[in-house]
N, C-alpha and C positions, 0 to 999 in steps of 0.2 A: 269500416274496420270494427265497430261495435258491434257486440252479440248479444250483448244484455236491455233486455225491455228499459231498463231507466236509463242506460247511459253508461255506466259505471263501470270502470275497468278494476280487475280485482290482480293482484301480487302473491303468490302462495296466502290468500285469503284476506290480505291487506289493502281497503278500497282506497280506489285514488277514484276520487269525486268528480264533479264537474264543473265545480268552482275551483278546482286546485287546475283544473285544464285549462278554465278561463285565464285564472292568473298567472298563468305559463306561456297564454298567446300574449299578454298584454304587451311582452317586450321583444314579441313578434317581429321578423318585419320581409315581406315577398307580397307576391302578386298572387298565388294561388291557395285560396282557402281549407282545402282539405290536406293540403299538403302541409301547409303551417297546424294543423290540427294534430296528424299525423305526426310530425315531428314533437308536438308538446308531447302530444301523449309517451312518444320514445323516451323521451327525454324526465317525465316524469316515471315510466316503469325503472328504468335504469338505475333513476335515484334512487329508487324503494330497494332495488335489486343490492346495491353496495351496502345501502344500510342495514338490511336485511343480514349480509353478508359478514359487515362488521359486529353484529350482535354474537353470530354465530360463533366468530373466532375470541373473542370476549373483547373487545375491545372497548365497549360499552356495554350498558342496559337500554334496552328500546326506551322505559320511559326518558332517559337523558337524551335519546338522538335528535329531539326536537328543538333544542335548547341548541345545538351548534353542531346543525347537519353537515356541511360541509366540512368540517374542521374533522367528522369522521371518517366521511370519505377518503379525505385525503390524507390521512393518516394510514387507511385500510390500503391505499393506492401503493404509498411508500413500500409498505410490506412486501405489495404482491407485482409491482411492476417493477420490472429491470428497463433502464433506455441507455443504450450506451452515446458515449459521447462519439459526436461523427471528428474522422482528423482533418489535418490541413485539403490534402489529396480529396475527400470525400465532396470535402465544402467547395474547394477547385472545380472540381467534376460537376457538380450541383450548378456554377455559374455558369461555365462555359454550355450548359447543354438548357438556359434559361437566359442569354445574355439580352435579348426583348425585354424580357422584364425588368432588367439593370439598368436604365436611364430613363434619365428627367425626361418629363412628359412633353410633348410638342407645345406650344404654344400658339395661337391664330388669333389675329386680328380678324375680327366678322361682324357682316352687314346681314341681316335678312328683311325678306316682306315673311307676313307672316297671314293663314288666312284660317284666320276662325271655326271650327267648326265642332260639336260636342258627339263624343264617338258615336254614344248610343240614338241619336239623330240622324238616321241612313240616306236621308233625301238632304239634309245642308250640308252633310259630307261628302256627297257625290258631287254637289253644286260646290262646293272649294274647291275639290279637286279640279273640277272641270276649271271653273276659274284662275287657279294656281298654275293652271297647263296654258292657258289661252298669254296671261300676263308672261309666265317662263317663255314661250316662242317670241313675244315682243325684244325680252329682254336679250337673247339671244341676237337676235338682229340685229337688235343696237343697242348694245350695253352698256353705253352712257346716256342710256335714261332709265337706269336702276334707280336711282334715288328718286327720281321722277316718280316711277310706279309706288318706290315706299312710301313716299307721301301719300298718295290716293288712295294705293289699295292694302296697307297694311294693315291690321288690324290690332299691332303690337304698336306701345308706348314710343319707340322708335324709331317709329316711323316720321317723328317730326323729327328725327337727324338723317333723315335718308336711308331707315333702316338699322343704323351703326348702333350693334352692339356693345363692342371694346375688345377685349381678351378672351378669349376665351383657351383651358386647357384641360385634360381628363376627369372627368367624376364632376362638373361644371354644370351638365345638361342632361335632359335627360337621354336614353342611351338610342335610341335611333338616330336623333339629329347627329350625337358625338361622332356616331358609327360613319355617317356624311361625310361629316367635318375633317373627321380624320383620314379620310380619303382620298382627299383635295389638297391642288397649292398654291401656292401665289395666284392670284389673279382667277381662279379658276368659277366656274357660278354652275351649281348642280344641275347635272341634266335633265334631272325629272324631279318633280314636287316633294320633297322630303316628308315622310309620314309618320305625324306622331300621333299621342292620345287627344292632343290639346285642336288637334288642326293640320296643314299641310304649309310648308318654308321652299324660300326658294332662298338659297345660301351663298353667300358670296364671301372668299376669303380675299381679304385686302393685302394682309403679310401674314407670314406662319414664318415660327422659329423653334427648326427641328431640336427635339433632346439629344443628349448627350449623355455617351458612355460612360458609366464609371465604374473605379479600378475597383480589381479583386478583392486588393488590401482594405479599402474604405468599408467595403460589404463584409468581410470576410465572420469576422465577430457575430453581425446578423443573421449569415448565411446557416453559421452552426447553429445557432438557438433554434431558427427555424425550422430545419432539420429534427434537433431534439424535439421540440412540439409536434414536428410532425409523427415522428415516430414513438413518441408517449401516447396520441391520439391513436395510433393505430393499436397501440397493444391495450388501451383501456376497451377500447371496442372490440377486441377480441376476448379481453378476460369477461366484457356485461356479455356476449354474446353466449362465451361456453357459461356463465351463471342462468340465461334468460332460457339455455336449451332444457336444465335441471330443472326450471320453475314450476310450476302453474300458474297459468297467466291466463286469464280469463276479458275480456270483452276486447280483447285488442289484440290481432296476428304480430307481433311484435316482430317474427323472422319474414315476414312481406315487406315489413314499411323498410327493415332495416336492408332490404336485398335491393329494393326500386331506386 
Protein backbone atom coordinates (compact mmCIF):
# COMPACT_ATOMS: atom_id res chain seq x y z
CA UNK A 1 0.00 0.00 0.00
CA UNK A 2 3.06 2.49 0.38
CA UNK A 3 4.13 4.63 -2.50
CA UNK A 4 6.58 6.86 -0.92
CA UNK A 5 10.48 5.95 -0.57
CA UNK A 6 10.30 6.53 3.43
CA UNK A 7 7.25 5.06 4.34
CA UNK A 8 5.21 8.07 4.98
CA UNK A 9 1.50 8.42 4.10
CA UNK A 10 0.61 12.11 3.60
CA UNK A 11 -3.36 13.74 4.09
CA UNK A 12 -4.04 16.81 1.85
CA UNK A 13 -0.14 17.34 2.66
CA UNK A 14 -0.41 16.38 6.44
CA UNK A 15 2.19 13.30 7.34
CA UNK A 16 1.20 10.55 9.26
CA UNK A 17 4.53 9.05 10.21
CA UNK A 18 5.54 5.84 11.04
CA UNK A 19 5.68 5.87 14.44
CA UNK A 20 2.15 7.33 14.74
CA UNK A 21 1.39 3.65 12.59
CA UNK A 22 3.48 1.88 15.09
CA UNK A 23 1.40 3.25 17.94
CA UNK A 24 -1.75 2.47 16.02
CA UNK A 25 -0.81 -1.30 15.81
CA UNK A 26 0.30 -1.49 19.37
CA UNK A 27 -3.45 -2.12 20.40
CA UNK A 28 -3.79 -4.27 17.39
CA UNK A 29 -4.81 -7.58 17.73
CA UNK A 30 -5.43 -10.44 14.38
CA UNK A 31 -3.37 -13.03 12.85
CA UNK A 32 -2.54 -11.20 9.70
CA UNK A 33 0.18 -8.46 9.48
CA UNK A 34 -0.45 -6.46 6.68
CA UNK A 35 -3.88 -6.43 7.22
CA UNK A 36 -3.52 -5.06 10.81
CA UNK A 37 -1.14 -2.48 8.98
CA UNK A 38 -3.53 -1.63 6.67
CA UNK A 39 -6.21 -1.12 8.97
CA UNK A 40 -3.95 1.33 11.34
CA UNK A 41 -3.15 3.16 8.47
CA UNK A 42 -7.14 3.50 7.57
CA UNK A 43 -7.73 4.22 10.72
CA UNK A 44 -5.03 6.76 11.17
CA UNK A 45 -6.05 8.69 7.43
CA UNK A 46 -9.70 8.95 8.59
CA UNK A 47 -8.51 10.68 11.95
CA UNK A 48 -6.65 13.30 10.09
CA UNK A 49 -9.61 13.29 7.43
CA UNK A 50 -12.49 14.64 10.39
CA UNK A 51 -9.84 16.77 11.95
CA UNK A 52 -9.02 18.28 8.91
CA UNK A 53 -12.61 18.61 8.32
CA UNK A 54 -13.52 20.12 11.69
CA UNK A 55 -10.81 22.89 11.18
CA UNK A 56 -12.56 23.52 7.98
CA UNK A 57 -16.08 24.11 9.34
CA UNK A 58 -14.40 26.24 12.21
CA UNK A 59 -14.98 24.23 14.91
CA UNK A 60 -11.51 24.51 16.01
CA UNK A 61 -7.93 25.79 15.20
CA UNK A 62 -5.43 22.86 13.97
CA UNK A 63 -3.04 24.20 16.62
CA UNK A 64 -5.76 23.08 19.40
CA UNK A 65 -6.82 19.68 17.81
CA UNK A 66 -3.88 17.93 19.43
CA UNK A 67 -4.89 18.87 22.91
CA UNK A 68 -8.46 16.89 22.61
CA UNK A 69 -8.57 15.13 19.29
CA UNK A 70 -11.42 13.19 19.85
CA UNK A 71 -13.56 15.44 21.70
CA UNK A 72 -13.37 17.09 17.84
CA UNK A 73 -14.32 14.53 16.12
CA UNK A 74 -16.99 13.89 17.86
CA UNK A 75 -18.33 17.06 18.07
CA UNK A 76 -17.81 17.36 14.14
CA UNK A 77 -19.75 13.74 13.95
CA UNK A 78 -22.75 15.35 16.06
CA UNK A 79 -23.17 18.01 13.26
CA UNK A 80 -22.94 16.03 10.37
CA UNK A 81 -24.37 12.56 11.27
CA UNK A 82 -28.21 11.79 11.61
CA UNK A 83 -28.85 7.89 13.09
CA UNK A 84 -32.36 7.39 13.67
CA UNK A 85 -33.59 5.40 16.47
CA UNK A 86 -34.64 1.81 15.25
CA UNK A 87 -38.60 0.99 16.84
CA UNK A 88 -40.06 -1.93 18.76
CA UNK A 89 -40.98 -3.78 15.26
CA UNK A 90 -37.33 -2.99 13.78
CA UNK A 91 -35.47 -4.42 17.14
CA UNK A 92 -38.35 -7.57 16.91
CA UNK A 93 -37.30 -8.16 13.34
CA UNK A 94 -33.40 -7.84 14.14
CA UNK A 95 -33.98 -10.96 16.67
CA UNK A 96 -36.11 -13.23 15.16
CA UNK A 97 -33.76 -13.28 11.93
CA UNK A 98 -30.37 -13.57 14.54
CA UNK A 99 -32.11 -15.89 17.32
CA UNK A 100 -28.50 -18.26 17.15
CA UNK A 101 -27.03 -15.53 18.45
CA UNK A 102 -29.73 -15.05 21.56
CA UNK A 103 -28.58 -17.76 24.07
CA UNK A 104 -26.28 -18.65 26.58
CA UNK A 105 -23.53 -20.59 25.30
CA UNK A 106 -23.41 -24.44 25.38
CA UNK A 107 -21.44 -25.69 28.13
CA UNK A 108 -19.10 -29.32 27.89
CA UNK A 109 -17.50 -31.09 30.30
CA UNK A 110 -14.07 -32.33 28.31
CA UNK A 111 -11.29 -34.74 28.48
CA UNK A 112 -8.38 -34.66 25.84
CA UNK A 113 -4.82 -36.42 25.00
CA UNK A 114 -3.12 -33.73 23.67
CA UNK A 115 0.01 -34.31 21.20
CA UNK A 116 2.68 -31.73 21.14
CA UNK A 117 3.98 -30.50 18.20
CA UNK A 118 5.46 -26.60 17.01
CA UNK A 119 3.68 -25.62 13.70
CA UNK A 120 6.72 -24.42 12.00
CA UNK A 121 8.47 -28.06 12.63
CA UNK A 122 6.98 -30.05 9.45
CA UNK A 123 8.49 -33.52 10.30
CA UNK A 124 7.28 -33.52 14.47
CA UNK A 125 4.05 -32.44 13.11
CA UNK A 126 3.64 -35.01 10.77
CA UNK A 127 4.87 -37.52 13.39
CA UNK A 128 1.82 -36.28 16.04
CA UNK A 129 -0.37 -36.48 13.70
CA UNK A 130 0.67 -39.86 12.65
CA UNK A 131 0.61 -40.60 16.34
CA UNK A 132 -2.62 -38.90 17.33
CA UNK A 133 -4.21 -41.07 14.44
CA UNK A 134 -2.64 -44.45 15.56
CA UNK A 135 -3.62 -43.66 19.53
CA UNK A 136 -7.38 -42.19 18.13
CA UNK A 137 -8.10 -45.94 16.28
CA UNK A 138 -7.15 -47.59 19.71
CA UNK A 139 -9.35 -45.43 21.45
CA UNK A 140 -11.99 -46.01 19.16
CA UNK A 141 -11.95 -49.78 19.88
CA UNK A 142 -12.10 -49.48 23.18
CA UNK A 143 -12.87 -46.44 24.82
CA UNK A 144 -12.43 -47.21 28.19
CA UNK A 145 -8.88 -46.88 27.89
CA UNK A 146 -9.01 -43.24 27.11
CA UNK A 147 -7.68 -42.28 30.24
CA UNK A 148 -5.14 -45.00 29.99
CA UNK A 149 -3.79 -43.39 26.82
CA UNK A 150 -3.91 -39.76 28.54
CA UNK A 151 -1.65 -40.83 30.87
CA UNK A 152 0.98 -42.12 28.44
CA UNK A 153 0.61 -40.17 25.63
CA UNK A 154 -0.53 -36.77 26.51
CA UNK A 155 1.66 -34.25 26.53
CA UNK A 156 -0.86 -31.71 28.39
CA UNK A 157 -0.79 -31.17 32.30
CA UNK A 158 -3.93 -33.36 32.29
CA UNK A 159 -2.97 -35.92 31.60
CA UNK A 160 -2.35 -37.08 35.05
CA UNK A 161 -6.31 -36.78 35.61
CA UNK A 162 -7.02 -38.95 32.59
CA UNK A 163 -6.98 -36.14 30.27
CA UNK A 164 -9.84 -34.07 32.32
CA UNK A 165 -10.02 -30.79 31.47
CA UNK A 166 -13.30 -29.35 33.44
CA UNK A 167 -15.74 -27.00 31.63
CA UNK A 168 -15.40 -25.76 29.09
CA UNK A 169 -17.82 -23.01 26.88
CA UNK A 170 -17.43 -20.35 23.86
CA UNK A 171 -14.42 -17.87 23.62
CA UNK A 172 -12.52 -20.64 26.30
CA UNK A 173 -10.16 -22.19 23.55
CA UNK A 174 -8.77 -21.48 20.96
CA UNK A 175 -10.96 -21.44 17.84
CA UNK A 176 -10.26 -24.84 16.06
CA UNK A 177 -10.49 -27.09 19.04
CA UNK A 178 -13.95 -24.84 20.11
CA UNK A 179 -15.18 -25.34 16.36
CA UNK A 180 -14.77 -29.58 17.51
CA UNK A 181 -16.02 -29.13 20.64
CA UNK A 182 -19.07 -27.65 19.56
CA UNK A 183 -19.89 -30.23 17.33
CA UNK A 184 -19.95 -32.91 19.56
CA UNK A 185 -22.24 -34.56 22.43
CA UNK A 186 -22.53 -36.46 25.19
CA UNK A 187 -20.24 -39.27 25.22
CA UNK A 188 -19.05 -38.50 21.73
CA UNK A 189 -14.79 -38.74 21.08
CA UNK A 190 -13.71 -36.89 17.66
CA UNK A 191 -13.07 -38.71 14.72
CA UNK A 192 -9.97 -37.47 13.60
CA UNK A 193 -7.14 -35.71 15.45
CA UNK A 194 -8.14 -32.16 16.11
CA UNK A 195 -5.79 -29.48 14.68
CA UNK A 196 -4.36 -26.68 16.19
CA UNK A 197 -1.41 -24.23 16.17
CA UNK A 198 -0.14 -25.81 19.46
CA UNK A 199 -0.26 -29.60 18.32
CA UNK A 200 -3.10 -32.18 17.38
CA UNK A 201 -6.27 -33.48 20.41
CA UNK A 202 -8.12 -36.15 20.48
CA UNK A 203 -11.47 -34.85 22.42
CA UNK A 204 -13.74 -36.27 24.36
CA UNK A 205 -16.93 -34.69 25.76
CA UNK A 206 -17.97 -36.25 29.15
CA UNK A 207 -21.47 -34.00 29.61
CA UNK A 208 -22.38 -30.88 27.51
CA UNK A 209 -25.20 -28.54 28.69
CA UNK A 210 -27.03 -26.89 25.72
CA UNK A 211 -27.81 -22.84 25.89
CA UNK A 212 -30.70 -21.57 26.26
CA UNK A 213 -33.08 -19.04 24.50
CA UNK A 214 -33.69 -15.76 25.66
CA UNK A 215 -36.67 -13.63 25.57
CA UNK A 216 -37.08 -10.55 23.31
CA UNK A 217 -38.04 -8.34 26.21
CA UNK A 218 -34.71 -9.08 28.17
CA UNK A 219 -32.53 -8.21 24.72
CA UNK A 220 -34.75 -5.82 23.45
CA UNK A 221 -32.98 -2.52 25.01
CA UNK A 222 -29.60 -4.18 23.67
CA UNK A 223 -30.95 -4.94 20.47
CA UNK A 224 -31.74 -1.16 19.59
CA UNK A 225 -28.49 0.33 20.79
CA UNK A 226 -26.79 -2.25 18.71
CA UNK A 227 -28.63 -1.33 15.86
CA UNK A 228 -27.84 2.56 16.49
CA UNK A 229 -24.11 1.65 16.59
CA UNK A 230 -24.46 -0.24 13.82
CA UNK A 231 -26.03 2.19 11.79
CA UNK A 232 -23.82 5.33 13.24
CA UNK A 233 -20.81 3.11 12.09
CA UNK A 234 -22.15 2.85 8.67
CA UNK A 235 -22.98 6.54 7.95
CA UNK A 236 -19.38 7.63 9.56
CA UNK A 237 -17.87 5.54 6.92
CA UNK A 238 -19.78 6.79 4.46
CA UNK A 239 -19.27 10.57 5.42
CA UNK A 240 -14.79 9.52 5.87
CA UNK A 241 -15.40 7.89 2.57
CA UNK A 242 -17.20 10.86 0.52
CA UNK A 243 -14.33 13.22 2.56
CA UNK A 244 -11.20 10.52 1.63
CA UNK A 245 -12.79 10.82 -2.29
CA UNK A 246 -12.03 14.89 -2.08
CA UNK A 247 -8.64 14.35 -0.48
CA UNK A 248 -5.11 13.85 -1.51
CA UNK A 249 -3.96 11.09 -0.01
CA UNK A 250 -0.63 10.11 -0.78
CA UNK A 251 1.44 6.84 0.07
CA UNK A 252 -1.68 4.83 0.92
CA UNK A 253 -4.79 3.64 -1.66
CA UNK A 254 -7.13 4.39 1.10
CA UNK A 255 -10.33 3.23 -1.47
CA UNK A 256 -8.62 -0.49 -1.83
CA UNK A 257 -7.99 -1.22 1.99
CA UNK A 258 -11.46 0.18 2.62
CA UNK A 259 -13.18 -1.95 -0.39
CA UNK A 260 -11.20 -5.49 0.62
Amino acid sequence: MFVTEEGLVTVNGVVITREQIERELQSATGDDPDKLRDNAIRALVSRELLLQEAVNWGLCERASVVNNPEQVIEQLLSNKIEVPVPDDESCERFFNENRESFATAPECEVSHIFFSAPIADHEAREAARQRASEVLEKIHQNPQCFERMARQESGCASAANGGYLGRISKGQTVPAFETALMAMHRGDISEQPVETGGGFHIIRVDDREDGEDLPFEILKTWIRQNLINQSRQKAIDGYVNGLASKAQIEGFDFAVCEGE
